[in-house]
C-alpha positions as CSV (number, residue, x, y, z in Angstrom):
1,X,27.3,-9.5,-15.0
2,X,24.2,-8.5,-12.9
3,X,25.0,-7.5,-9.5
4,X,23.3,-9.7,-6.7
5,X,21.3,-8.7,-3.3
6,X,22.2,-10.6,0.0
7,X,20.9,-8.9,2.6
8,X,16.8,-8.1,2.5
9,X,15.6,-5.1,5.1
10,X,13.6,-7.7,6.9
11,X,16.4,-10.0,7.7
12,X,18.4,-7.1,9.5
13,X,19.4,-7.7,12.9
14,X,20.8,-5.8,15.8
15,X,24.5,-4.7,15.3
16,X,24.4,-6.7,12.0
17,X,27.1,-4.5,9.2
18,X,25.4,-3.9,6.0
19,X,27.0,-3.5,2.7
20,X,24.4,-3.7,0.2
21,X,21.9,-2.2,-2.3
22,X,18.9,-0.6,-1.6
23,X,16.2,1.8,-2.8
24,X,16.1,5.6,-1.7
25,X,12.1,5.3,-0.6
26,X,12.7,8.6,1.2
27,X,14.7,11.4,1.9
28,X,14.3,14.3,4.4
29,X,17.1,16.7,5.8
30,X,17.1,17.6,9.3
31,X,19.6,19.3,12.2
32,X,20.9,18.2,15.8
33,X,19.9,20.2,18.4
34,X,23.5,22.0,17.9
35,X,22.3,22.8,14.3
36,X,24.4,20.3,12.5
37,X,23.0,18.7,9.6
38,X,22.1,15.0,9.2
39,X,20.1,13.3,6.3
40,X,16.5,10.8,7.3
41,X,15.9,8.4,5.3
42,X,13.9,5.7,4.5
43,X,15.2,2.4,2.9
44,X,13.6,-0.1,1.2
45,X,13.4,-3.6,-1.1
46,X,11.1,-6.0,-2.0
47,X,10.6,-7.4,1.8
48,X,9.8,-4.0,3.3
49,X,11.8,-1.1,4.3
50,X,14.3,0.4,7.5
51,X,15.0,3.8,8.7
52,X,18.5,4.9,8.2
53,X,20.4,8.2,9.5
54,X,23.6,9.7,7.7
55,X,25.6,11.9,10.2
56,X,28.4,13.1,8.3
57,X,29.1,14.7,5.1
58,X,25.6,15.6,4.4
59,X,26.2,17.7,1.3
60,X,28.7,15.4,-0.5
61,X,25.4,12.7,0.1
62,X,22.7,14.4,-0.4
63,X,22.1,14.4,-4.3
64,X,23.0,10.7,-4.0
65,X,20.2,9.8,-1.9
66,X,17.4,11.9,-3.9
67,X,14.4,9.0,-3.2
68,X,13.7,6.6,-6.3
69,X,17.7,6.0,-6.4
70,X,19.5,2.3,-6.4
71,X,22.3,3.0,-3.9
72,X,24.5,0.9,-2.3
73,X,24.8,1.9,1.6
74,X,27.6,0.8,4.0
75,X,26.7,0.8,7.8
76,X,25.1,-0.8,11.3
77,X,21.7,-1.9,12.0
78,X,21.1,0.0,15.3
79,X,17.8,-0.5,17.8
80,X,16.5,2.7,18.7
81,X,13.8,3.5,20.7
82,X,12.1,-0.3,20.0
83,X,12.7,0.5,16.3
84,X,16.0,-0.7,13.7
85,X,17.5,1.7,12.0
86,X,20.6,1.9,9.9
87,X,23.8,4.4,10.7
88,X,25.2,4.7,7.2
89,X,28.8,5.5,6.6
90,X,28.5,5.8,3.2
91,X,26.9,5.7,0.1
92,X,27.9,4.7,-3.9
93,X,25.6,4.9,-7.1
94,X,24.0,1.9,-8.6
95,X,23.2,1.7,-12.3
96,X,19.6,0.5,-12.3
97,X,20.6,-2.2,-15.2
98,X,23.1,-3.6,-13.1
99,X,20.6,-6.0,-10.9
100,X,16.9,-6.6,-11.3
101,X,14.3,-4.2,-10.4
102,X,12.1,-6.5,-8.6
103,X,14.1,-6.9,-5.7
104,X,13.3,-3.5,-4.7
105,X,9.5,-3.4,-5.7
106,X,7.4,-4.5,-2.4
107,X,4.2,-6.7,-4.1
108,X,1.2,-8.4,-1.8
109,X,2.3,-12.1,-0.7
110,X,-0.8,-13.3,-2.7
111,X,-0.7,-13.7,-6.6
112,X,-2.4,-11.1,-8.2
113,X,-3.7,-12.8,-10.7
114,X,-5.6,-15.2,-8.3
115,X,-6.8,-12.2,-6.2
116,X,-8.1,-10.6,-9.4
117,X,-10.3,-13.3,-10.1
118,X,-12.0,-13.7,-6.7
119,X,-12.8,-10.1,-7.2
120,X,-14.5,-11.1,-10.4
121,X,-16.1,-13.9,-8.9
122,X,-17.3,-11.6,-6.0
123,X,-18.7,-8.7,-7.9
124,X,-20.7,-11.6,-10.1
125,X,-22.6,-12.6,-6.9
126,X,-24.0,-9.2,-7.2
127,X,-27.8,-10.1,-8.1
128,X,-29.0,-6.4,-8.1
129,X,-29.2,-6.0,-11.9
130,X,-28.0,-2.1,-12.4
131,X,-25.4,-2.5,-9.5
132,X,-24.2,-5.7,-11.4
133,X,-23.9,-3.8,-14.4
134,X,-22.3,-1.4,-12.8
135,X,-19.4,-3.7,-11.4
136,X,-19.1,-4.9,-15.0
137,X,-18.1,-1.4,-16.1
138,X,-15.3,-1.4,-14.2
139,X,-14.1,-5.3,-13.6
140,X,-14.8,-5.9,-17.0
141,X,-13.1,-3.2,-18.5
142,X,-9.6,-4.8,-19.6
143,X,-7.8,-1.2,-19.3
144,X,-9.0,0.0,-16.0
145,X,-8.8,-3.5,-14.1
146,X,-5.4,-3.9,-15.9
147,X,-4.5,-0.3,-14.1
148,X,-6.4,-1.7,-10.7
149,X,-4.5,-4.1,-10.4
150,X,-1.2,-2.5,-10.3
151,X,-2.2,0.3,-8.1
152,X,-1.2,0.7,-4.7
153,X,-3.7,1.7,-2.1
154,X,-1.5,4.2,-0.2
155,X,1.6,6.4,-0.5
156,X,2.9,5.4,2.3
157,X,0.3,4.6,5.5
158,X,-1.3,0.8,4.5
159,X,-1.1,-1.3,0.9
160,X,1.8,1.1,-0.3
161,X,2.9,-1.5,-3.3
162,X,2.3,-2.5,-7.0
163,X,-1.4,-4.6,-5.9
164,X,-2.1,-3.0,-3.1
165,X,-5.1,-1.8,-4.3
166,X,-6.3,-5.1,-5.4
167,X,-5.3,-6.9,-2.0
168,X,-7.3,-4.1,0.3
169,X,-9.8,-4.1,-1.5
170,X,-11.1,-8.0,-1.2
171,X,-9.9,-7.7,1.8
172,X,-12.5,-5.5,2.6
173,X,-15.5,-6.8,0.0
174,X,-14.7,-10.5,1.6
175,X,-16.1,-9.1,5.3
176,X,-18.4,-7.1,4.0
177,X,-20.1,-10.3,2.0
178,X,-19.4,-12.0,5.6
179,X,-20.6,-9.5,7.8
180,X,-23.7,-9.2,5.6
181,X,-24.4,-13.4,6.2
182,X,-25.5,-11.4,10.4
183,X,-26.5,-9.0,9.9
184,X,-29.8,-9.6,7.5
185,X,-30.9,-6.1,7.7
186,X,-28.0,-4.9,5.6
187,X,-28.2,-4.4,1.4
188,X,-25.9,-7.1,1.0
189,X,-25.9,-6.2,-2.7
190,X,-25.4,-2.3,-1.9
191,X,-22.7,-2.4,0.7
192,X,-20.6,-5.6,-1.7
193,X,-20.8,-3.0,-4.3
194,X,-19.2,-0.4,-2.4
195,X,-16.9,-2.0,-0.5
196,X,-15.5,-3.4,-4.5
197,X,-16.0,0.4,-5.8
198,X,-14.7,2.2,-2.6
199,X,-11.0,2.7,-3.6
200,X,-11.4,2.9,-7.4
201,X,-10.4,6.9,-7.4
202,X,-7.0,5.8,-6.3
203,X,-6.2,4.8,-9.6
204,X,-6.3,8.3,-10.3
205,X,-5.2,9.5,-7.1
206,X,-1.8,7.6,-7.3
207,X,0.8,7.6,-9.5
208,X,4.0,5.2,-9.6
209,X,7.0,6.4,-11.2
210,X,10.9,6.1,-11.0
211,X,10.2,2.9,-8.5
212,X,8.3,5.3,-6.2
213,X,4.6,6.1,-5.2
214,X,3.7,9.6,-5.4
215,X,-0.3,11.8,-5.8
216,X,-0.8,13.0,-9.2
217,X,-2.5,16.7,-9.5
218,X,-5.8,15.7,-9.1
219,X,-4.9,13.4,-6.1
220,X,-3.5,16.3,-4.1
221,X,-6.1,18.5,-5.0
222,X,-9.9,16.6,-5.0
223,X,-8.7,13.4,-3.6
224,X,-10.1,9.4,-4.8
225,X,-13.1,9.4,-2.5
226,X,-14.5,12.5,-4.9
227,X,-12.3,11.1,-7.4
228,X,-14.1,7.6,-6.9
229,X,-17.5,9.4,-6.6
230,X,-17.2,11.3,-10.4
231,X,-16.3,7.8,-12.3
232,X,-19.3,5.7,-10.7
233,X,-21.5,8.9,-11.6
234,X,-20.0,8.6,-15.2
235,X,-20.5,4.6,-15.5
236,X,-23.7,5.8,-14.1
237,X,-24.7,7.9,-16.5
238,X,-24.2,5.3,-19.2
239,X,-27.1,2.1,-17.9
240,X,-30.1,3.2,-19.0
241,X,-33.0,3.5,-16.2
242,X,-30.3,3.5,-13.5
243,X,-32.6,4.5,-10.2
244,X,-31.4,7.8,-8.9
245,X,-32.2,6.3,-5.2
246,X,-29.2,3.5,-5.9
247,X,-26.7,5.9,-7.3
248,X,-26.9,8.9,-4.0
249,X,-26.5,5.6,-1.3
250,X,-24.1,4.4,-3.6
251,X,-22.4,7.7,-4.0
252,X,-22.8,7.8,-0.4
253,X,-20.8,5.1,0.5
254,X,-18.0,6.1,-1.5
255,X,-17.8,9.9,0.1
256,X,-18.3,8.8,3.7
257,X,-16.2,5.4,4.1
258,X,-13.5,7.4,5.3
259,X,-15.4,8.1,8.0
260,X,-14.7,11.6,9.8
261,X,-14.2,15.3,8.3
262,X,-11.0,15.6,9.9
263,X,-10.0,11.9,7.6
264,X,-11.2,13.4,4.2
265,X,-14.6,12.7,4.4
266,X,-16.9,15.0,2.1
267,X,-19.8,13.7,4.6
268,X,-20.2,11.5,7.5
269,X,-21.5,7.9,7.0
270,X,-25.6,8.0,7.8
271,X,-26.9,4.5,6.5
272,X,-25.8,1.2,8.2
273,X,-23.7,0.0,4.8
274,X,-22.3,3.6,5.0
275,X,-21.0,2.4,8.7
276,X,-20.2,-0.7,7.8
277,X,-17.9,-0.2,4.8
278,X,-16.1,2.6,7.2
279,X,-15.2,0.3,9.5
280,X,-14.2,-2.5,7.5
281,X,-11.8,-0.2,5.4
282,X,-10.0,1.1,8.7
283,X,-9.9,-2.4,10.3
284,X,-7.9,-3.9,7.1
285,X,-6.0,-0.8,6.6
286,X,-4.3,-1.1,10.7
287,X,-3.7,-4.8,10.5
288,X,-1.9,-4.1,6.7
289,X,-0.1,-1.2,9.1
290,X,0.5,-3.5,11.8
291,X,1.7,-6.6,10.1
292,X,4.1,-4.4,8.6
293,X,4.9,-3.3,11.9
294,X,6.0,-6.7,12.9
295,X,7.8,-7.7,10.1
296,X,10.2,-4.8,11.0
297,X,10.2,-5.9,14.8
298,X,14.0,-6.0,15.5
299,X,13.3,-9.4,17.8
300,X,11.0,-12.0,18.1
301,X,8.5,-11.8,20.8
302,X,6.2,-9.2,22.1
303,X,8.0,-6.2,21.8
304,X,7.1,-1.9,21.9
305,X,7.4,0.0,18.6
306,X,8.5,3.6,18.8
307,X,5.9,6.5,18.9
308,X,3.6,6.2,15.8
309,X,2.3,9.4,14.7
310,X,-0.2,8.5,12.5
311,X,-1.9,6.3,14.8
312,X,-0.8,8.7,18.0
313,X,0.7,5.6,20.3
314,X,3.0,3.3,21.1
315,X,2.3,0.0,20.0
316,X,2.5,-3.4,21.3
317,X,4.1,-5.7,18.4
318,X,5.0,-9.3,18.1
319,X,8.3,-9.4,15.4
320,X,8.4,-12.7,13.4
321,X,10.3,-15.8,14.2
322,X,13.8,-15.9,11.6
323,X,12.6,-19.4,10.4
324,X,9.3,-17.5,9.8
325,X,10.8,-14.4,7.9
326,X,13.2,-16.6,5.6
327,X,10.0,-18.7,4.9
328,X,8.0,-15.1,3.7
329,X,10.9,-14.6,1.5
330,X,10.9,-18.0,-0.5
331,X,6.9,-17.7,-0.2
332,X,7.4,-13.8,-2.4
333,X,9.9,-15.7,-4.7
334,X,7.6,-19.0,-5.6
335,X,4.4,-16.1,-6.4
336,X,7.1,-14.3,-8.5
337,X,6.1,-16.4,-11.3
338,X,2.6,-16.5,-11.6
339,X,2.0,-12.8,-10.5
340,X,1.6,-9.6,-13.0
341,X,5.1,-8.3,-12.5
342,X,6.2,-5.0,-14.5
343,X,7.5,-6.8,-17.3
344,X,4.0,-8.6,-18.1
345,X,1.9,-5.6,-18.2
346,X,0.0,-4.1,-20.5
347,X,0.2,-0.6,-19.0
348,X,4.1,0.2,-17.8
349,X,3.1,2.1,-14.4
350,X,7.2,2.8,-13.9
């Protein structure tokens, strides 16, 4: 008989006891300031995840809670610092055939399959002909959109789920096609282009195995804006004529949208779609960062985060309403159906 979840990380409340099953996202080991050990971790399910401490028995624990394990944990929610977190008491194995994956697997609230063809429908209003044949390299390539589609955008920072990829990048080709409607001096055909081919080296970049996101080789060591830059210059190399002006501020776009040296950035952005797409991509990334941010709010209402280091600041949140939450998780549920889950795919990412 499969084993049933009751308890989702976004639904935990202050003081609430939890007895239930999770997924090791994350696992670090640290010391008190007396030099007594204590396990970090990060849990997580299909809603989102919550920080967690384990203060005693560390060793006993510690093979247990290797990340991309099923585990059921036994604890409190505590608020710390503006943040939940989760003060385990202990910790038993789950067999991954005992209840369904997909509870644990976070996925964007919009169905994939809908968001895969406005990206279709979006590259197609490309009327530059070798950019638009271009785009049809890659969206209409069953094998790599099939693998786009599944990929997250991120390990960890923004997008960090099976169609993440997908979701932040029309997220960012819808503004730029909007921005574009203002701003008249902009290639609307150029910067639509980029904005849909910006991210594509994360497919390449990113791996997802054993339930977890992780870098492959080549991720660590060139990284997908180079990454991204070598398979447009290979698509590239196969239209005939293709203008060798197009291809270096298209190329351009894709090595400077991160925006900075000190971000990843081969180059800095030094044409106004070059600008523009850098922008865009940070803007969507931080609200993705921040919504998530408020989902894990221990209260409704205005409230302060704890110290985030990536973005060097506290930061002013507003958590979601309970009748709000509960309606997210029936929203995830009814998108179940029509979305490409793990068991639909062509290519088995896990």
């Amino acid at each position: 008989m499969a084993r049933e979840k009751h308890i989702f990380a976004n639904q935990i409340k202050d003081g609430q006891a939890i007895e239930d099953i999770f997924l090791i996202l994350d696992m670090s080991r640290a010391e008190t300031r007396t030099g007594k050990p204590y396990l970090m971790l990060t849990l997580s399910d299909r809603t989102g995840d919550i920080a967690a401490r384990l203060w005693e028995n560390v060793e006993a624990f510690i093979e247990l809670c290797e990340p991309g394990k099923l585990v059921q944990i036994t604890g409190q929610a505590q608020a710390f610092r503006g943040a939940l977190q989760i003060k385990i008491d202990n910790v038993l194995p789950i067999d991954t055939k005992e209840i369904a994956i997909d509870l644990f697997l976070q996925a964007p609230k919009r169905s994939i399959a809908k968001m895969a063809a406005e990206i279709k429908s979006l590259a197609k209003t490309v009327k530059e002909p070798f950019c638009q044949k271009l785009l049809l390299k890659f969206f209409e390539d069953s094998s790599f959109f099939e693998e786009f589609q599944q990929a997250p955008a991120a390990k960890s920072m923004h997008h960090a789920y099976m169609g993440g990829l997908l979701e932040h990048t029309l997220a960012v080709s819808r503004l730029a096609d909007l921005l574009a409607g203002f701003y008249p001096a902009l290639d609307r055909d150029l910067l639509v282009t980029g904005t849909l081919l910006h991210d594509i080296g994360k497919t390449r970049e990113l791996t997802a195995g054993a339930h977890l996101i992780d870098y492959t080789d080549s991720g660590r060591l060139v990284g997908h804006l180079v990454l991204g830059a070598e398979m447009i210059r290979t698509a590239i190399n196969t239209i005939a004529d293709f203008p060798e002006n197009l291809a270096t501020r298209l190329t351009h776009l894709i090595l400077s949208h991160h925006g900075r040296f000190e971000f990843g950035s081969p180059t800095l952005p030094m044409i106004s779609e070059a600008f523009v797409l850098n922008f865009l991509d940070d803007l969507d990334a931080k609200l993705n960062f921040m919504n998530h941010l408020e989902e894990k709010a221990p209260e409704p209402g205005y409230q302060w985060t704890d110290f985030q280091r990536t973005l060097e600041r506290f930061l002013y949140v507003k958590g979601r309403p309970q009748a709000e939450t509960e309606d997210l998780n029936i929203h995830k549920e009814n998108n179940d159906a029509d979305r490409v889950g793990p068991d639909s795919r062509q290519q088995n990412l896990f």
